[in-house]
C-alpha beads as a LAMMPS data file, in Angstrom:
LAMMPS data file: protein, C-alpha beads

137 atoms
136 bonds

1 atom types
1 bond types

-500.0 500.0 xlo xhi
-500.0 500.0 ylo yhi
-500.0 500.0 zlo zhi

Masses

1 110.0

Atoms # bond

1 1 1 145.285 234.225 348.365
2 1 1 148.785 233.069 349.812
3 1 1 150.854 235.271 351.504
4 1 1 153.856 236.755 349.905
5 1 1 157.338 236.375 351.690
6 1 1 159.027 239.424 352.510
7 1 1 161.991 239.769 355.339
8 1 1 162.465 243.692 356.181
9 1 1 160.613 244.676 352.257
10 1 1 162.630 242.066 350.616
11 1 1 161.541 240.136 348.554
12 1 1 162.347 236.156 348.470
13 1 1 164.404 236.766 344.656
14 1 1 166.195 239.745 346.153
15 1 1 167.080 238.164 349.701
16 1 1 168.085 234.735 347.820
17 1 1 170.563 236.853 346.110
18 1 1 172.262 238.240 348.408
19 1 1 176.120 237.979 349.603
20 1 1 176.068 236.426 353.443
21 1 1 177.397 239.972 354.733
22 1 1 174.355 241.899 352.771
23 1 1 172.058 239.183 354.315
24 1 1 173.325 239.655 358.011
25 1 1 172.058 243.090 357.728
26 1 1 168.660 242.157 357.229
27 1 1 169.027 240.361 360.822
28 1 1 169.034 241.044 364.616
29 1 1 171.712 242.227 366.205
30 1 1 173.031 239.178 367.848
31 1 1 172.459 236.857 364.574
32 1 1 173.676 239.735 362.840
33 1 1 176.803 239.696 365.212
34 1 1 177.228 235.990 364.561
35 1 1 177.272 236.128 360.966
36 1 1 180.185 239.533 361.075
37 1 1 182.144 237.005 363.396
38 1 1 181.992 234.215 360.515
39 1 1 181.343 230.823 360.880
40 1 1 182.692 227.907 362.590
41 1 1 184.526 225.116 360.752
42 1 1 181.625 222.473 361.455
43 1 1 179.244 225.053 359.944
44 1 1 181.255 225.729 357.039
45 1 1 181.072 221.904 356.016
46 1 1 177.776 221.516 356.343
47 1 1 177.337 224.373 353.692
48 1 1 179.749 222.815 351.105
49 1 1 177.944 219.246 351.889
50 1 1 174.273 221.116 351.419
51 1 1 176.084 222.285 347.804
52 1 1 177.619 219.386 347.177
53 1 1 174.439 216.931 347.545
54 1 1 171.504 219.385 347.542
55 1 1 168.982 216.718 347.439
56 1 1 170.203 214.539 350.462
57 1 1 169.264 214.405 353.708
58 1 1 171.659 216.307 356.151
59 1 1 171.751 215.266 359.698
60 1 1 173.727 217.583 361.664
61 1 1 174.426 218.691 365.676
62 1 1 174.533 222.330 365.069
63 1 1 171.389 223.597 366.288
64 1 1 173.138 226.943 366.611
65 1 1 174.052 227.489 362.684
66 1 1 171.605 230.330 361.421
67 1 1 169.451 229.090 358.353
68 1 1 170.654 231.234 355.210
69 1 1 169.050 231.507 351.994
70 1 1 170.950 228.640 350.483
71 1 1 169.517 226.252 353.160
72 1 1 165.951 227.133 351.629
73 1 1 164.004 223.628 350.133
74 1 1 166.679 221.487 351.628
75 1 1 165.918 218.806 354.435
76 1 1 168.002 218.099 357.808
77 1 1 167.689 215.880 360.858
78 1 1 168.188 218.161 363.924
79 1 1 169.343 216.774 367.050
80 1 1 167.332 217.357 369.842
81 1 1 169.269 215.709 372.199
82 1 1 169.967 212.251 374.341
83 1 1 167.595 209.908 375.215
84 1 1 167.006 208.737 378.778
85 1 1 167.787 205.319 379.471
86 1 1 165.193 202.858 378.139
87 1 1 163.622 205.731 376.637
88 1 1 162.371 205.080 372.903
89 1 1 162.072 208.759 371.833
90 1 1 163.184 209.690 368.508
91 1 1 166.641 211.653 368.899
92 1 1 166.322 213.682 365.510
93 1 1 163.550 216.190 364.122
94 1 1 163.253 216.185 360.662
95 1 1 163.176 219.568 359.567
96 1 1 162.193 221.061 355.886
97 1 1 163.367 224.485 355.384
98 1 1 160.987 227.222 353.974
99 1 1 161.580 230.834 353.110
100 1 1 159.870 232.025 356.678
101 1 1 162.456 230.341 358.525
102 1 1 165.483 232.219 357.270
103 1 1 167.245 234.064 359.774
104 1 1 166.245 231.570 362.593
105 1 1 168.108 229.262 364.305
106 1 1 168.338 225.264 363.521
107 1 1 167.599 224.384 367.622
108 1 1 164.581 227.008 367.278
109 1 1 162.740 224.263 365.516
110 1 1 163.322 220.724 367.692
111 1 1 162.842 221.725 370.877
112 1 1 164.771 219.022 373.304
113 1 1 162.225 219.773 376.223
114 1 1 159.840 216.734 376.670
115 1 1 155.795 217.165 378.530
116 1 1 156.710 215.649 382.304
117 1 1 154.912 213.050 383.019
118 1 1 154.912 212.907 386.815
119 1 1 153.846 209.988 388.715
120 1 1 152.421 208.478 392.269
121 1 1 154.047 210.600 395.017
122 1 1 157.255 209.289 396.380
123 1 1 158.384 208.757 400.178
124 1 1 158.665 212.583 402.061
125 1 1 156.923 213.872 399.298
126 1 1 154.358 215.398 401.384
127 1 1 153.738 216.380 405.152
128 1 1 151.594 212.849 406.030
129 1 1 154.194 210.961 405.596
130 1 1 157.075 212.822 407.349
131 1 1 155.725 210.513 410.462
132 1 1 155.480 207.139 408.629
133 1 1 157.513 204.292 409.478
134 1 1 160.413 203.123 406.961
135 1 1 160.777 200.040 409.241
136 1 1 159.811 196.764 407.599
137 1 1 160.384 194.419 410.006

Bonds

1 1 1 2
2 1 2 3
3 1 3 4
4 1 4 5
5 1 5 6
6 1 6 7
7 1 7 8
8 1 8 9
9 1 9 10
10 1 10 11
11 1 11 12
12 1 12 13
13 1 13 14
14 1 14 15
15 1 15 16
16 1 16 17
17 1 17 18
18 1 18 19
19 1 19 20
20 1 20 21
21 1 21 22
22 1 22 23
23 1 23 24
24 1 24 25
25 1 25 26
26 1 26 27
27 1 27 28
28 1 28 29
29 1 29 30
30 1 30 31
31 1 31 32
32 1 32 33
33 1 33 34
34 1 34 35
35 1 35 36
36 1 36 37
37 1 37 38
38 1 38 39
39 1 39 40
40 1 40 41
41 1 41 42
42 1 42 43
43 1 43 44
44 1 44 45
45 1 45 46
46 1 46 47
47 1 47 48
48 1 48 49
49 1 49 50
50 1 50 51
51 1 51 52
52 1 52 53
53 1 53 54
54 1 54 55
55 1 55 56
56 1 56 57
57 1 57 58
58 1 58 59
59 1 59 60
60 1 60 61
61 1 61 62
62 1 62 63
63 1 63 64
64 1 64 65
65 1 65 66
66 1 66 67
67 1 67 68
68 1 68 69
69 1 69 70
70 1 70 71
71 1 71 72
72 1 72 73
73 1 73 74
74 1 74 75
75 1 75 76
76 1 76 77
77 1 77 78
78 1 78 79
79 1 79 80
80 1 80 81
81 1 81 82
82 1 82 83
83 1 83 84
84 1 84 85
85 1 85 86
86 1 86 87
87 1 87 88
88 1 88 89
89 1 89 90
90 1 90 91
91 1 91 92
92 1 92 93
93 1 93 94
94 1 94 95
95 1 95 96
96 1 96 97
97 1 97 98
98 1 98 99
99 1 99 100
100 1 100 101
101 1 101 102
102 1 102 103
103 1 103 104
104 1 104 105
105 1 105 106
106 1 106 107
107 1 107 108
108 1 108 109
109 1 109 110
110 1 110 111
111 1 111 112
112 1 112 113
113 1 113 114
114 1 114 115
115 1 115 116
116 1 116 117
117 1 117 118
118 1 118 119
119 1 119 120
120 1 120 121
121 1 121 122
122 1 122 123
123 1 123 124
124 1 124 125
125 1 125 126
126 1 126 127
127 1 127 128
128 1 128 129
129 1 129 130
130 1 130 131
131 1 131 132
132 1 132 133
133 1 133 134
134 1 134 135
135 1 135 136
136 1 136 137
């Protein structure tokens, strides 16, 4: 049996119908704080584009904007930031919203922190070669 959603004993229908203000309560204090502040003009656009084309793919930069209800079943491309040079790493993290993310963040879900991958030792990397010659000739 599937698990029901509920966000602080709300249901999904009752926390899908909810004002933004009504919603924030719901919330932690800082996204809660966030929300009271309002948002930013680049968030506000990406809200009329999600209700303008609800079935398009939305790539945006804000990894900050807090995923509201109306986000829910729409798709985005997250940056997760610059690639090195000559790097062939895929900049953006497709991202399909779902009731349990509400309330997060957009960043929380492409992390921009890549595995290192360290290599041979360089010169003065360890105590042997603090004595070796850099002479060549």
């Amino acid at each position: 049996m599937a698990k029901e959603f509920a966000l602080r004993g709300k249901t999904w229908d009752e926390v899908s119908g909810m004002t933004i203000e009504e919603f924030a309560r719901l919330l932690s204090s800082r996204e809660r704080r966030t929300l009271r502040r309002g948002l930013t003009e680049m968030q506000k656009k990406l809200l009329e584009k999600i209700k303008k084309t609800p079935d398009k793919f939305h790539k945006t930069h804000l990894r900050g904007m807090i995923i509201l209800p109306e986000m829910v079943g729409k798709k985005f491309g997250v940056y997760k930031g610059g690639a090195a040079e000559g790097d062939k790493s895929n900049k953006w993290v497709t991202l399909s919203v779902t009731p349990q993310m509400v309330g997060f963040r957009l960043g929380d879900f492409a992390s921009p922190i890549k595995r290192v991958q360290h290599s041979a030792p360089g010169i003065g990397a360890s105590k042997s070669t603090k004595h070796a010659s850099m002479r060549t000739t």
